[in-house]
C-alpha positions as semicolon CSV with decimal commas, in nm:
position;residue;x (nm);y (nm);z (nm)
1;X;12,179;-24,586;5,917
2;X;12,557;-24,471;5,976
3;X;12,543;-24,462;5,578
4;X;12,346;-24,138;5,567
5;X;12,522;-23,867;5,473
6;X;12,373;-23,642;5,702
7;X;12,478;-23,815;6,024
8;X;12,741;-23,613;6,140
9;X;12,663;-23,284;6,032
10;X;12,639;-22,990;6,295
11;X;12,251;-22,877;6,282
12;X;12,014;-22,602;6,396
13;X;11,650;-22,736;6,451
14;X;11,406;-22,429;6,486
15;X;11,077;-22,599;6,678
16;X;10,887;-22,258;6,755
17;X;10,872;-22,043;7,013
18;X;10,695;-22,325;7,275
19;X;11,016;-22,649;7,199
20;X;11,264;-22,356;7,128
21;X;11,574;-22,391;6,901
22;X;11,838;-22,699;6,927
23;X;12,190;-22,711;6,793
24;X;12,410;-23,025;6,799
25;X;12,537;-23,332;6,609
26;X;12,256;-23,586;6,361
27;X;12,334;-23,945;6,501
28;X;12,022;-24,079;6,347
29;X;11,819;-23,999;6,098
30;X;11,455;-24,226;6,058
31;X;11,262;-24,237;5,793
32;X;10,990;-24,426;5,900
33;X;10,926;-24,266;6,197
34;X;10,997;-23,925;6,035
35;X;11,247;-23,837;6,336
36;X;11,581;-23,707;6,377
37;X;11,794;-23,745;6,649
38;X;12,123;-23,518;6,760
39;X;12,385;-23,562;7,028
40;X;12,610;-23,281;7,237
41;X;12,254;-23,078;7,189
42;X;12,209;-22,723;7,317
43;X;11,844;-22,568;7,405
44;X;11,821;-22,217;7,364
45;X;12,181;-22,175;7,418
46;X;12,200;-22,439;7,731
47;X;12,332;-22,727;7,722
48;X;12,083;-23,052;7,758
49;X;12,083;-23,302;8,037
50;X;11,982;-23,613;7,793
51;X;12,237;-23,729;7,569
52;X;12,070;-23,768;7,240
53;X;11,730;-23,573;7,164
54;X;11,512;-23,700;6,931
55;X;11,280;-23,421;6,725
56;X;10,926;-23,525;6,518
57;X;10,924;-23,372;6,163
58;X;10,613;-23,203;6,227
59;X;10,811;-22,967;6,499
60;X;11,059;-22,851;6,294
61;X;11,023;-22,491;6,160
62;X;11,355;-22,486;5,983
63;X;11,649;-22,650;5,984
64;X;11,991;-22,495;5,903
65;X;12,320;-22,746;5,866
66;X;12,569;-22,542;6,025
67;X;12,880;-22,784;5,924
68;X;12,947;-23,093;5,734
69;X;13,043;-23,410;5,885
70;X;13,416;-23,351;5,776
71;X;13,462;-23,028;5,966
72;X;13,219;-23,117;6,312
73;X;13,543;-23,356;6,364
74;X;13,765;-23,047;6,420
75;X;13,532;-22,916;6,686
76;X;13,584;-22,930;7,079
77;X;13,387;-23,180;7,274
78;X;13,209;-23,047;7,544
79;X;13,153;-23,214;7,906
80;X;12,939;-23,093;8,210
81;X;13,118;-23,084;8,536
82;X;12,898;-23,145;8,867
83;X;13,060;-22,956;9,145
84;X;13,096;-23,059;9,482
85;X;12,780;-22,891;9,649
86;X;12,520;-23,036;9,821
87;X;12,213;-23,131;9,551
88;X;11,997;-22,831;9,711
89;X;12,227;-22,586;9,567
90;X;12,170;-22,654;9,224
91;X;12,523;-22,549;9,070
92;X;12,639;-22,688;8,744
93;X;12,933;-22,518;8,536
94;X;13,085;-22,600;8,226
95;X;13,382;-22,719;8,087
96;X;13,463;-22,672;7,717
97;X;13,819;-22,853;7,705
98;X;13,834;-23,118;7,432
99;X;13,742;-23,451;7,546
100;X;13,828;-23,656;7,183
101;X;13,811;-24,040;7,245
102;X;13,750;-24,035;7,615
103;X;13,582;-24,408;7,726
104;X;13,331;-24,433;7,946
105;X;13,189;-24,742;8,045
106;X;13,335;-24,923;7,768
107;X;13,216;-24,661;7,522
108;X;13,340;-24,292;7,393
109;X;13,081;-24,062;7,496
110;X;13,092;-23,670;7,437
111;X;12,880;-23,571;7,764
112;X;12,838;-23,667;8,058
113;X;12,448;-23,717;8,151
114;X;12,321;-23,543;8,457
115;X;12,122;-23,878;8,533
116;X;12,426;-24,103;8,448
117;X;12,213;-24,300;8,174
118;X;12,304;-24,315;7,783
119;X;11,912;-24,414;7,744
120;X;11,764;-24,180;7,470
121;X;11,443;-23,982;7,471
122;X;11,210;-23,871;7,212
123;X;11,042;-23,551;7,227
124;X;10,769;-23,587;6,980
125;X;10,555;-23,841;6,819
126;X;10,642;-23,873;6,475
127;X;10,539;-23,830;6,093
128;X;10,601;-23,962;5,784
129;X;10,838;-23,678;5,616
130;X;11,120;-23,713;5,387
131;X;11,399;-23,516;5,561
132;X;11,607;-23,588;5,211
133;X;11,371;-23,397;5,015
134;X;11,164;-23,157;5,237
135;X;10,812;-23,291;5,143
136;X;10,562;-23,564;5,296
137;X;10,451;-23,890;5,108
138;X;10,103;-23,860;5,273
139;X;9,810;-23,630;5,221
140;X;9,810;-23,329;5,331
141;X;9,616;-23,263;5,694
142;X;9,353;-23,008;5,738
143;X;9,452;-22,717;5,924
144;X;9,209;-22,856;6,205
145;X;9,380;-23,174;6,218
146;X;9,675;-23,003;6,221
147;X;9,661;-22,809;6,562
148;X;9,516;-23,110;6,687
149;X;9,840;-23,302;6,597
150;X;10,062;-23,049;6,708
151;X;9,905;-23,002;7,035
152;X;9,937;-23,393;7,140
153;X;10,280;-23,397;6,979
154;X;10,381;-23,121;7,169
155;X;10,227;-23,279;7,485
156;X;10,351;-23,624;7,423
157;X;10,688;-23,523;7,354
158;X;10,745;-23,329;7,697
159;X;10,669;-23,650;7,872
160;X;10,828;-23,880;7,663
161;X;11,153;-23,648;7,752
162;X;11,103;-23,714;8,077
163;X;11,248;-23,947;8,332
164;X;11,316;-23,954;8,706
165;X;11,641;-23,774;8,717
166;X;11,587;-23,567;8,464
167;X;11,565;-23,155;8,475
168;X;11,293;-22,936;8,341
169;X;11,434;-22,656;8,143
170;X;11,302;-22,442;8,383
171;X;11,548;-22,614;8,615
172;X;11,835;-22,647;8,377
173;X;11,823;-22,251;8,377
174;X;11,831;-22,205;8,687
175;X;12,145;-22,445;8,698
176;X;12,313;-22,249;8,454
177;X;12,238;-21,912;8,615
178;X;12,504;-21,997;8,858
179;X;12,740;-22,109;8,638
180;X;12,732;-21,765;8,435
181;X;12,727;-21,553;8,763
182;X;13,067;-21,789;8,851
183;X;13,223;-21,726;8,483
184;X;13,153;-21,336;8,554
185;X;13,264;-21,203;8,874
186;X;13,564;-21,484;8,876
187;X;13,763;-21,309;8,651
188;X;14,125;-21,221;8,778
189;X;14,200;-20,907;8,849
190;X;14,464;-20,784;8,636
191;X;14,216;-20,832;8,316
192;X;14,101;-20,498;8,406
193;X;14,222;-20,249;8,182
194;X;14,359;-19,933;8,355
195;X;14,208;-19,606;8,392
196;X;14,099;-19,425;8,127
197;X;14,302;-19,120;8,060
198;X;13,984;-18,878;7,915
199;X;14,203;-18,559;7,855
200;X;14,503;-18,737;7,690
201;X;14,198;-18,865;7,436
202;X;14,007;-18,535;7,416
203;X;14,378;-18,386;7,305
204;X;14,380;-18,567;7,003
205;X;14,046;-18,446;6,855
206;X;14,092;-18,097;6,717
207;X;13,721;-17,958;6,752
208;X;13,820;-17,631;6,534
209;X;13,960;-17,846;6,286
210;X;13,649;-18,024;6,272
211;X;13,414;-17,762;6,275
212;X;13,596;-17,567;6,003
213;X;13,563;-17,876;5,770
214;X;13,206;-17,888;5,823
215;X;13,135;-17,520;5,755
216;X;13,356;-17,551;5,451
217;X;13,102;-17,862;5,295
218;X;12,781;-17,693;5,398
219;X;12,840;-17,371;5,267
220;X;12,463;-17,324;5,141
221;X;12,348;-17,354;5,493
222;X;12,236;-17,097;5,695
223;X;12,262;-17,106;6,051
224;X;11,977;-17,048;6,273
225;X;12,148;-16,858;6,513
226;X;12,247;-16,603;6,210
227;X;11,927;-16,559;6,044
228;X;11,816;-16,171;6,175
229;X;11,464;-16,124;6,268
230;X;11,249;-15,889;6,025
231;X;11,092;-15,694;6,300
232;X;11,273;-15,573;6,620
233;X;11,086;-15,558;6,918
234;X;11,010;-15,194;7,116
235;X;11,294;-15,259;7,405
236;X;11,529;-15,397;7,139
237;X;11,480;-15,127;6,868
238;X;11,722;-14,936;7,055
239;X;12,022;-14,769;6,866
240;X;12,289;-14,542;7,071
241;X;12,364;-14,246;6,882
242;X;12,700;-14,091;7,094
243;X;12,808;-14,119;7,470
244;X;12,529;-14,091;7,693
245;X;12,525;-13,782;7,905
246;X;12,445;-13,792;8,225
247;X;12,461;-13,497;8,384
248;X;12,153;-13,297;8,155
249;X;12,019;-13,077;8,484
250;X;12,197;-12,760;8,576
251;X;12,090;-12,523;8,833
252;X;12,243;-12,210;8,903
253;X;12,487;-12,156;9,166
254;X;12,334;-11,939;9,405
255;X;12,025;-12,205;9,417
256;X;12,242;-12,556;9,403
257;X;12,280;-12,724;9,764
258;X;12,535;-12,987;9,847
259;X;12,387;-13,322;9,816
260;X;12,343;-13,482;9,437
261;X;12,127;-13,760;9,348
262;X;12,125;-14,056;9,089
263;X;11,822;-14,198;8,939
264;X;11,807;-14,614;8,843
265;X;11,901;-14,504;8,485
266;X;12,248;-14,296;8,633
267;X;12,105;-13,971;8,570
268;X;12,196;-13,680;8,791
269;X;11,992;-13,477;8,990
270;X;12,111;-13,199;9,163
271;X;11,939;-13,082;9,523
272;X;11,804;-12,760;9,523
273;X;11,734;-12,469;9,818
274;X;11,417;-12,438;9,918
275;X;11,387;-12,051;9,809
276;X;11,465;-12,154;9,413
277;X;11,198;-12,414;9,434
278;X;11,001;-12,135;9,599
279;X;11,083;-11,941;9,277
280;X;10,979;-12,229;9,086
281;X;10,638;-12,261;9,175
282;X;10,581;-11,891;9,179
283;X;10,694;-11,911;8,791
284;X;10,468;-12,237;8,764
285;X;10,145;-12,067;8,906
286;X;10,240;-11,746;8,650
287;X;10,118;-11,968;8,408
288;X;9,831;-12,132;8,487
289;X;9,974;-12,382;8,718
290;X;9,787;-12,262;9,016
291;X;9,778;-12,423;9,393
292;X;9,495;-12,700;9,315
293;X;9,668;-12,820;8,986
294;X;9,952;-12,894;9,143
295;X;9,796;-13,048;9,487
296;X;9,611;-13,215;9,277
297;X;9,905;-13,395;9,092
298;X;10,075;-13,435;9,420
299;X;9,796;-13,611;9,548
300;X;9,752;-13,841;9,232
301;X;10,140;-13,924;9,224
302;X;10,157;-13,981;9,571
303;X;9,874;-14,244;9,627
304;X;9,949;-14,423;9,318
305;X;10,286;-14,486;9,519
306;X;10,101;-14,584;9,839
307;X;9,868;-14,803;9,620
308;X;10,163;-14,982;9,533
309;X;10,334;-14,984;9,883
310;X;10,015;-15,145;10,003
311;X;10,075;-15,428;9,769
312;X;9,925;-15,338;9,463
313;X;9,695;-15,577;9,271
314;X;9,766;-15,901;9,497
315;X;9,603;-15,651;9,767
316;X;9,352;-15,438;9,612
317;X;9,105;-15,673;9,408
318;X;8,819;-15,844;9,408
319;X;8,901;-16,168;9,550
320;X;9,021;-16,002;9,864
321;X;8,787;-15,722;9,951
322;X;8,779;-15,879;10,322
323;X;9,118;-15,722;10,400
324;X;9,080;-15,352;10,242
325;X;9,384;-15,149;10,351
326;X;9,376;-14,915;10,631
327;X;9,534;-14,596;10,600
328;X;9,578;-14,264;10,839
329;X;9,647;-13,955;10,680
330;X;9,775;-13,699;10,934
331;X;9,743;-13,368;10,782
332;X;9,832;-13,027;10,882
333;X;9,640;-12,657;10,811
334;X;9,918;-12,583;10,566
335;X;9,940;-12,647;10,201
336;X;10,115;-13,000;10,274
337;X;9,832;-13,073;10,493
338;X;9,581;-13,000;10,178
339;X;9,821;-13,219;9,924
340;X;9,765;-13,527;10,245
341;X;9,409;-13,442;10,192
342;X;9,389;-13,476;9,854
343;X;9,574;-13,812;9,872
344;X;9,348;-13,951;10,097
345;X;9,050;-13,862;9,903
346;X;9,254;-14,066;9,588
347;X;9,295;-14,352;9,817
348;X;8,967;-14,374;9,978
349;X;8,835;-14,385;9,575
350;X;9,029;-14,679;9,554
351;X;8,895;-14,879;9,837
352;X;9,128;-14,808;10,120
353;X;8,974;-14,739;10,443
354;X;9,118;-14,386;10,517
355;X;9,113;-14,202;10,841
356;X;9,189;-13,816;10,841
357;X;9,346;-13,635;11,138
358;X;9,339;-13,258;11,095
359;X;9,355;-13,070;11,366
360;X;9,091;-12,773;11,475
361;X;9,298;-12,414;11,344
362;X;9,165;-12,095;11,266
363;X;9,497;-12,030;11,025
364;X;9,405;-12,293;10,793
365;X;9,406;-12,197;10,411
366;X;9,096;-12,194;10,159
367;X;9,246;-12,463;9,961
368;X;9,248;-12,688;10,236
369;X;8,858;-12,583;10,351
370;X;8,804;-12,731;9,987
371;X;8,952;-13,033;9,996
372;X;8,809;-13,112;10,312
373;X;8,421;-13,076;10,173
374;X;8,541;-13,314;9,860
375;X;8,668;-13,598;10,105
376;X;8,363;-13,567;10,307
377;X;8,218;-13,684;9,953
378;X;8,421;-14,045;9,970
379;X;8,249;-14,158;10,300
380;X;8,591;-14,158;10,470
381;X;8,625;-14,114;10,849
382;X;8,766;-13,751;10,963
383;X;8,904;-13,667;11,333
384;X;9,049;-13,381;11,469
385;X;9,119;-13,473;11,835
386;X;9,410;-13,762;11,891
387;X;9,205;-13,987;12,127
388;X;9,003;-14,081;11,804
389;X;9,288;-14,180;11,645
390;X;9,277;-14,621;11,558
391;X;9,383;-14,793;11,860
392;X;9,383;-15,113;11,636
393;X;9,689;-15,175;11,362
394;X;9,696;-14,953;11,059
395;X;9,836;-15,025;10,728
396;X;9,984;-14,702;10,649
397;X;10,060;-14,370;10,781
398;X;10,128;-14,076;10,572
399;X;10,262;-13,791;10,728
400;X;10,129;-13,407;10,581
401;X;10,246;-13,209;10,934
402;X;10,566;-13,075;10,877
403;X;10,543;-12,758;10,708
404;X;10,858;-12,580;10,564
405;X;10,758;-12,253;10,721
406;X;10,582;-12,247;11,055
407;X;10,607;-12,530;11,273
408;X;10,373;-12,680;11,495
409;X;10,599;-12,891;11,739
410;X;10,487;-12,679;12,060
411;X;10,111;-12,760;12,018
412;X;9,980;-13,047;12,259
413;X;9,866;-13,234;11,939
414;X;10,147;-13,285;11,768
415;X;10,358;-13,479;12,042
416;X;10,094;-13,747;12,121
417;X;10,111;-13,754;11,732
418;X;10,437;-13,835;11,750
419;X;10,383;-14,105;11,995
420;X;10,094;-14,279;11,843
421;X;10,302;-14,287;11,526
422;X;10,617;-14,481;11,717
423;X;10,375;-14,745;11,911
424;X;10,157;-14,846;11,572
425;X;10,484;-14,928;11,360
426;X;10,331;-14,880;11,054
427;X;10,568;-14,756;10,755
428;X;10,501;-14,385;10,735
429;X;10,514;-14,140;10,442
430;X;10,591;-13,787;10,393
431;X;10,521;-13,611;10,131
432;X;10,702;-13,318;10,086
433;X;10,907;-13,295;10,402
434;X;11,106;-13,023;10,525
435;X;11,463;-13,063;10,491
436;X;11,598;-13,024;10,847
437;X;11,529;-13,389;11,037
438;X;11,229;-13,531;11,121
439;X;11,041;-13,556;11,430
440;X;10,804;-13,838;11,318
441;X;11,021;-14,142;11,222
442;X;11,023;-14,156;10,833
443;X;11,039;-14,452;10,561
444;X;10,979;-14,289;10,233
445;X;11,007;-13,943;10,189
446;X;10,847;-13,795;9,850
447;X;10,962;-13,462;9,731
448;X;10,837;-13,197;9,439
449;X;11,039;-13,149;9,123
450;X;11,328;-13,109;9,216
451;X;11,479;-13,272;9,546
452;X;11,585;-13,074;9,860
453;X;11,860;-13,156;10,055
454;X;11,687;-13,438;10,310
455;X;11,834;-13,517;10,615
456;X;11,939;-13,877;10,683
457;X;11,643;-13,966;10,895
458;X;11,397;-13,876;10,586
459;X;11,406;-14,224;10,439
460;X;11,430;-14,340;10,128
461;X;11,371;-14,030;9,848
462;X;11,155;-14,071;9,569
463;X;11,067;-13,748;9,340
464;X;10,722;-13,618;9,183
465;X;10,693;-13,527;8,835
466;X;10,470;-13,202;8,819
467;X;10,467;-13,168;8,476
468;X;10,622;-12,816;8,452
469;X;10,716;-12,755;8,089
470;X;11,106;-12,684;8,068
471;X;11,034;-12,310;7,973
472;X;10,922;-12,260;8,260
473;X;11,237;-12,430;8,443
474;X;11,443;-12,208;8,236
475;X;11,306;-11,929;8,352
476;X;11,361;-12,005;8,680
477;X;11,737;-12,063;8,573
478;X;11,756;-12,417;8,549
479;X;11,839;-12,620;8,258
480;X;11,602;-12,912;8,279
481;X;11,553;-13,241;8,109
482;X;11,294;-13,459;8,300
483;X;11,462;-13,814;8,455
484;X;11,148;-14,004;8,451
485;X;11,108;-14,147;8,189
486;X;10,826;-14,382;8,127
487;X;10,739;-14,289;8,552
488;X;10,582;-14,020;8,740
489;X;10,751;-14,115;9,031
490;X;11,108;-14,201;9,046
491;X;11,347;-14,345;9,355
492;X;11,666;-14,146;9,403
493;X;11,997;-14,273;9,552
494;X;12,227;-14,082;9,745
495;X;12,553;-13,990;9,468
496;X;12,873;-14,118;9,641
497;X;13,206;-13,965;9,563
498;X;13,337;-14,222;9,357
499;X;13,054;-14,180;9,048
500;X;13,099;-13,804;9,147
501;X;13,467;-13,836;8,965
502;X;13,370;-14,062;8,726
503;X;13,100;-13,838;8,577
């Protein structure tokens, strides 16, 4: 059979996905038996344990000739190396130095067996097939009788592969798993290349350059980042006509005081004496802004900013009506008293568990008799004596005593007032308090209009918007425009000197 011309050649046997894929050199090729045999053969990639392998036509899926027999003689032979370990370890490596015309036992040999026997194996049982021509000089099988073959060939050929030193290829890869992990990490050191120098590369790419050629060949392209919406939205409709001016409330000399305030926005308000706001709200009540319109938008203004205080939403709703706000409005018979009494009636609409303290007086106004019979309407608790104030913790405290006129700090009242307030700790309020200090430790301090000139003590400022037309500012002598803007109550900050020369 040495006459075939296919002995020699370098093949590649595909047998399916179960027998896998062997490469190597055709010693024989039989006809009868419908078999080829190869030598040097590789499984999957690994290198066999038996010498020569013999395959059954009916395995092969394809079959690719890789080289002639004239140019498998320039190739390298290949030899397997046993190392030294003890058998339990399992370590093979490989040695791919040429091994042309090396005698063993009286005969050249390309491998070296891992059993130490030339004997050869067959894998499968054979079939009549011309390997020549591609076809079969029998009938054709039934697909039945096909499996049926394949199956026992399959079978048959496993053991027939078999011997007592042999490895299963389970085996032989875990032999060769070693060998790879020895062939990786025993690389010498100065293989490494050396560090890799990123800015040195990132110098030699010109990004503009780059970019510009791009924009230059997609021309017709619009960017998305370019494309202008239709439609602006409300906060970004916005166009600024000239410089914006800052300073658009004068007040007269004679009626100016010392201290200057800045809203959020960096408008300026100017402080004001308490005789032109006096003035102010004479002019106001000329024209039909009387004492009950404006309590009443004192009141409003000021509980919508202890609503807030409180918590707002997350406090006041449904979910949580088991922890309702409580709230203790101390109120004087004054005309601050009736703008606390008026707030409390807001807040006890709203939920808030409100408890009034005004004190028995025979000098209390009409306006404040009035209120008085519309709270009554709300269901909320009224007190005039200080032992019936809560002994429990309050929410809030807002703070209606202090009255820019007559003061009550010699009656008996308003000192155990002043010491209920400091032992509860609640945040207290005052709406519009006197300018000289307070006696009753303030956190907010809300004022009318226009600010007076708080003391230090007052807290944080915030400012009411009344609603008095500028007409009637004007007649008063002060050039108004209103700093709220989209609020009816603002927070003011104390102007420093520094925005006082920039401005």
């Amino acid at each position: 059979m040495s006459s075939d011309p296919w002995v020699g050649c370098v093949v590649s046997i595909d047998c399916g996905d179960v027998l896998g894929t062997y490469q190597g050199h055709v010693s024989t090729v039989n006809k009868g038996e419908q078999t080829i045999s190869v030598t040097k053969a590789f499984r999957n990639g690994i290198l066999c344990n038996n010498p020569v392998i013999t395959i059954s036509a009916m395995d092969i899926k394809d079959l690719k000739i890789i080289k002639t027999p004239v140019e498998a003689t320039d190739l390298p032979e290949i030899r397997k190396i046993r190392s030294d370990t003890p058998p339990n370890k399992k370590d093979a490596s490989y040695d791919t130095t040429p091994l042309k015309n090396k005698k063993e036992n009286g005969r050249t040999s390309g491998y070296h067996s891992s059993n130490g026997h030339g004997n050869q194996s067959r894998a499968t049982p054979t079939r009549e097939i011309d390997i020549h021509n591609g076809y079969s000089p029998r009938s054709t099988p039934t697909k039945d009788q096909e499996g049926l073959f394949r199956r026992r060939a399959s079978s048959e050929s496993v053991a027939r592969g078999r011997n007592k030193s042999s490895s299963t290829p389970k085996k032989i890869e875990r032999q060769h798993r070693y060998s790879v992990r020895d062939d990786c990490f025993s690389a010498p050191l100065d293989t490494f290349m050396d560090d890799f120098d990123f800015e040195k590369n990132l110098a030699l790419f010109d990004k503009d350059a780059v970019f510009e050629e791009i924009e230059k060949t997609n021309v017709g392209i619009v960017k998305a980042g370019d494309k202008k919406p239709q439609k602006y939205r409300c906060d970004e409709n916005v166009l600024q006509s000239g410089p914006v001016i800052y300073r658009q409330i004068k007040v007269p000399s004679g009626g100016k005081s010392e201290k200057e305030y800045v809203t959020d926005s960096g408008l300026v308000v100017p402080s004001i004496t308490y005789k032109l706001r006096s003035k102010l709200f004479e002019t106001a009540a000329k024209y039909g802004f009387h004492v009950e319109r404006q309590m009443e938008t004192v009141g409003l203004s000021a509980s919508e900013m202890v609503l807030q205080l409180l918590g707002g939403s997350n406090r006041l709703n449904p979910k949580n009506a088991h922890q309702q706000p409580t709230v203790v409005v101390l109120c004087g018979p004054h005309i601050q008293g009736a703008q606390g009494v008026n707030c409390g009636r807001h807040l006890a609409n709203h939920n808030a568990n409100v408890t009034l303290f005004v004190p028995n007086s025979i000098n209390a106004i009409p306006c404040l008799s009035e209120e008085l019979k519309l709270f009554d309407l709300t269901g909320g608790k009224k007190i005039s004596s200080t032992n019936d104030l809560p002994a429990t913790p309050v929410d809030f405290i807002i703070n209606c005593l202090d009255n820019h006129e007559n003061k009550d700090l010699s009656q008996p009242w308003y000192s155990a007032i002043v010491e209920w307030t400091s032992q509860k700790k609640a945040p207290v309020l005052s709406i519009d308090q006197p300018s000289d200090e307070a006696v009753i430790q303030t956190k907010w301090s809300l004022c009318l209009g226009l600010p007076l000139n708080l003391h230090e003590k007052c807290g944080k400022v915030y400012l009411c918007d009344l609603g008095f037309p500028k007409a009637i500012y004007k007649e008063a002598g002060v050039r108004y425009v209103a700093p709220f803007g989209h609020k009816f109550v603002i927070p003011l900050h104390v102007r420093s000197d520094e925005e006082s020369t920039c401005r």
